[in-house]
C-alpha positions in Angstrom: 0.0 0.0 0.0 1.5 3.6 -1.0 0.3 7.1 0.9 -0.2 10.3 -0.5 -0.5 12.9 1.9 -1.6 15.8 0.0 -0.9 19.3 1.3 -2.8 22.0 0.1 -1.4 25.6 -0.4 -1.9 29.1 -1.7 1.2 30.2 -3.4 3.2 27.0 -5.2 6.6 29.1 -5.2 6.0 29.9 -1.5 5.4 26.4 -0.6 8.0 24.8 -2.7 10.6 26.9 -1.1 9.3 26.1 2.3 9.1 22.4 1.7 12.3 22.4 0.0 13.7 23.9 3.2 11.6 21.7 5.7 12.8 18.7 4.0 16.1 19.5 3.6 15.8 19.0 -0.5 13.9 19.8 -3.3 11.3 17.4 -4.2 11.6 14.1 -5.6 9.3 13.9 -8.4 7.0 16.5 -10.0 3.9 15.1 -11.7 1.6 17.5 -13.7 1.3 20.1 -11.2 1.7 18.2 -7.9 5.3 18.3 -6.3 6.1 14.9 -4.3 8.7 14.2 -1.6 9.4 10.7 -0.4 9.3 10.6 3.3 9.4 6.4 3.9 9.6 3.1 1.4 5.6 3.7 0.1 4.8 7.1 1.6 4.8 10.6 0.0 3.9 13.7 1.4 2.3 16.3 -2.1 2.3 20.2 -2.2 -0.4 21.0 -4.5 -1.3 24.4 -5.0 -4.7 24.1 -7.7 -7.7 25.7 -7.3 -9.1 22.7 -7.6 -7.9 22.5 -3.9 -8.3 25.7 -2.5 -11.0 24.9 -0.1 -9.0 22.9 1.7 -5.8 25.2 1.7 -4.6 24.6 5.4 -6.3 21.9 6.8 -4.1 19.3 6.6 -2.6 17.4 9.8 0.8 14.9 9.3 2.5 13.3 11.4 6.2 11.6 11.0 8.1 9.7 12.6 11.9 11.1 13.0 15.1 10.5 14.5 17.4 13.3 15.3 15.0 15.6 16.3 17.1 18.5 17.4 19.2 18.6 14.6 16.2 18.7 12.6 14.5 21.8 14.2 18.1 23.2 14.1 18.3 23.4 10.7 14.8 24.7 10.3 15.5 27.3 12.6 18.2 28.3 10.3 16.0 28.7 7.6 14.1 30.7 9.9 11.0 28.1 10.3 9.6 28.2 13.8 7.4 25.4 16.0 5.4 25.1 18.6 7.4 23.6 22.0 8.4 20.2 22.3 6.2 18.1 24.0 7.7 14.8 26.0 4.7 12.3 26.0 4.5 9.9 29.4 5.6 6.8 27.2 9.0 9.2 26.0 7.8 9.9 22.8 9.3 14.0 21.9 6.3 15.5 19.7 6.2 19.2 18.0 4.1 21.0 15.5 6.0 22.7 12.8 3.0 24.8 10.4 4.2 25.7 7.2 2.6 29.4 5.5 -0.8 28.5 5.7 -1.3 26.6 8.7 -1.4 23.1 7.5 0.3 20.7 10.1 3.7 18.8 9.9 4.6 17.1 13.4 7.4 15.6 14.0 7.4 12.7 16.5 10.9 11.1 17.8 10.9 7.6 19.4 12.7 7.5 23.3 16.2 6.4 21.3 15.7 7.5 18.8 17.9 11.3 19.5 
């Protein structure tokens, strides 16, 4: 099974720059006008900027699963993206909420370990 997490945004050179920094790269594939970064084996996360989509412009929530998790927020503070604080769950897990421009929702969860 594959997943296709589909972000909606506003502004396509915006977001692209933004996700290119968030991810550390620019996307992996561009199909028509949706703009694809691998994140695991079968699982993508899509920027897609058509107004075809722009009721739903902000209203996605994703969660994924890192390791490193202050090196991460590191470099996206030195792109100048900001989160909200680090949260330590009662089982270990370290959880934050990074929003790119228009609010939709990329967490970023760290197994205990897995720093």
């Amino acid at each position: 099974m594959d997943l296709y997490s589909v972000m909606c945004v506003s502004d396509l050179a915006g977001a692209l720059q933004w996700y290119s920094a968030f991810f550390g790269r620019a996307a992996d594939e561009v199909i028509g006008e949706e703009h694809l970064w691998q994140v695991g084996e079968n699982a993508w996360v899509v920027v897609d900027a058509r107004d075809v989509r722009a009721a739903r412009v902000g209203g996605a929530m994703v969660t994924l699963g890192v390791t490193g998790l202050d090196d991460i927020l590191a470099r996206l503070a030195a792109h100048g993206i900001g989160h909200e604080p680090v949260e330590t769950y009662r089982n270990g897990v370290r959880h934050v909420v990074v929003l790119d421009p228009d609010g939709n929702s990329l967490s970023l969860a760290e197994a205990p370990g897995d720093a």
